[in-house]
C-alpha positions in Angstrom: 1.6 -16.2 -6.4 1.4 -12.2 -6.5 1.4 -9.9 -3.0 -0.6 -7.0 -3.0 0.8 -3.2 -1.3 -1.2 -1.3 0.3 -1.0 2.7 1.3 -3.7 3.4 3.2 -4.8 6.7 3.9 -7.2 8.8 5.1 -9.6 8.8 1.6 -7.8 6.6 -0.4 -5.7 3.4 -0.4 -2.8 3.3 -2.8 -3.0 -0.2 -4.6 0.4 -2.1 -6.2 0.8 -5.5 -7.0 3.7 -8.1 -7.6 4.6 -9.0 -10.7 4.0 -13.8 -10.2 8.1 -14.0 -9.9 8.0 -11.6 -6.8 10.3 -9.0 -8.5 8.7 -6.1 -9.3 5.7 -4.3 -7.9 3.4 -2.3 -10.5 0.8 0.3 -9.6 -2.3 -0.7 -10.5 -5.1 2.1 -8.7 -6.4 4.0 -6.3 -9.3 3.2 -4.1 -11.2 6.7 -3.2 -13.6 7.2 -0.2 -15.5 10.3 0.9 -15.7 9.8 4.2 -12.5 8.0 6.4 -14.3 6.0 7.8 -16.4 4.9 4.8 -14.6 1.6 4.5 -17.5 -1.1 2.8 -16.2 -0.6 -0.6 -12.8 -0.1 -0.1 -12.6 -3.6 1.4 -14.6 -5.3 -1.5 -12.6 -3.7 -4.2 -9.4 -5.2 -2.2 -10.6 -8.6 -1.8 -12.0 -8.6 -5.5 -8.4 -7.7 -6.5 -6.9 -10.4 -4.2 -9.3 -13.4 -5.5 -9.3 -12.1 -9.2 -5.7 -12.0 -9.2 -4.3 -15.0 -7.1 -2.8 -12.5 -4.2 -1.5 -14.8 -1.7 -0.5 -11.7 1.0 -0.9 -8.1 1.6 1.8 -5.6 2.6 0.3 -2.5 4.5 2.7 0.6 4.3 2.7 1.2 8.6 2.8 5.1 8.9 5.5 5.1 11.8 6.5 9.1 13.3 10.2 9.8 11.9 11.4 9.1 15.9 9.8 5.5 15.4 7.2 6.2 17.6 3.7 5.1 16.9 0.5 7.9 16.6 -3.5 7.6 15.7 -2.1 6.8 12.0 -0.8 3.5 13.2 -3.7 2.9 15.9 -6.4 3.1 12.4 -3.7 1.3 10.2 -3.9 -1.4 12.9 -7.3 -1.3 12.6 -7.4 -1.5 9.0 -5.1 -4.2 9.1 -7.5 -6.8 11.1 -10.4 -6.2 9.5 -8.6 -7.2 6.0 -7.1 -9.9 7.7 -10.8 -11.3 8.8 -12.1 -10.2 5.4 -9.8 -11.6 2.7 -8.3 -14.6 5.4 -4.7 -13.6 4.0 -1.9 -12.6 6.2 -1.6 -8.7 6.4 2.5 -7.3 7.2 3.1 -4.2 8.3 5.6 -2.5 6.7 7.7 0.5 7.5 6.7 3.6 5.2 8.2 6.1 6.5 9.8 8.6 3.5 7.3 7.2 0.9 5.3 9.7 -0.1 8.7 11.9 0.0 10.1 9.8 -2.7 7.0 9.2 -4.4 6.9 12.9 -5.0 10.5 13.2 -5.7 9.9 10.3 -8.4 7.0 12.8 -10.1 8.6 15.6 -10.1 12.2 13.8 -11.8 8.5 12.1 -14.1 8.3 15.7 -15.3 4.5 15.7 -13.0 2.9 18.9 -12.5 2.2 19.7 -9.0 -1.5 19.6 -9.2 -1.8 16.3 -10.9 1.1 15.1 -8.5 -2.4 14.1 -5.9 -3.7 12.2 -8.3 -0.8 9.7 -8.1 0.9 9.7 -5.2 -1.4 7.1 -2.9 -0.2 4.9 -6.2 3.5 5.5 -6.1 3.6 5.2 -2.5 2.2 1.7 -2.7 4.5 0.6 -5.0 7.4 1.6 -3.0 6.4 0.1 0.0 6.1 -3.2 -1.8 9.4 -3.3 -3.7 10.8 -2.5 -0.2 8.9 -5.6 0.7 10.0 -7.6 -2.1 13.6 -6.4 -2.1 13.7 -7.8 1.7 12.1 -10.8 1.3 14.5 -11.6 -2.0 17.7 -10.7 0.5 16.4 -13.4 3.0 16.4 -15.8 0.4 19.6 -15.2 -0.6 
């Protein structure tokens, strides 16, 4: 079994995935669209990944305001969310990205990343965060 993280943004989607033993989560790409709502590819290259790679769930990073309340981020997320739900048939949970990209940058620049190749990477490191956060939890439960 593997669970696949999402960060979707506005052009790209940030793609990770679990490692089968549900420990680690690896980057593995970045899905890039010109237009937001451009969305045909993105969602074949995501169910491609799921079927080619035995993904069994999907963890959407949910872009919650710092005050926990909910704007148009959340209201597309959501939207986002269903239609991959419909499209793959795998459950989609939400999950609480708030400080991501903020430590996705911080772990780039500690990388030794220059700032204008930090872009290129971020959607990436932000995925991968918001799945071991998922990962981590789900590993607590169990415990």
């Amino acid at each position: 079994m593997r669970i696949l993280g999402l960060d979707y943004g506005t052009k790209t989607v940030g793609v990770a995935m679990s490692d089968p033993l549900l420990l680690t989560a690896q980057g593995v790409e970045i899905i890039r669209r010109e237009h937001e709502n451009k969305l045909r590819k993105t969602y074949a290259r995501i169910e491609e990944l799921c079927r080619d790679n035995g993904v069994e769930r999907i963890v959407l990073g949910y872009p919650k305001n710092m005050n926990n309340t909910e704007g148009e981020r959340c209201v597309k997320t959501g939207e986002f969310r269903e239609a991959l739900e419909r499209r793959t048939g795998l459950p989609v949970i939400l999950w609480d990205e708030r400080l991501t990209t903020v430590a996705a940058d911080k772990a780039m620049i500690e990388g030794g990343i220059r700032r204008e190749n930090r872009k290129d990477y971020v959607d990436e490191i932000a995925a991968v965060l918001i799945l071991q956060g998922y990962l981590e939890s789900i590993r607590d439960q169990a415990l």
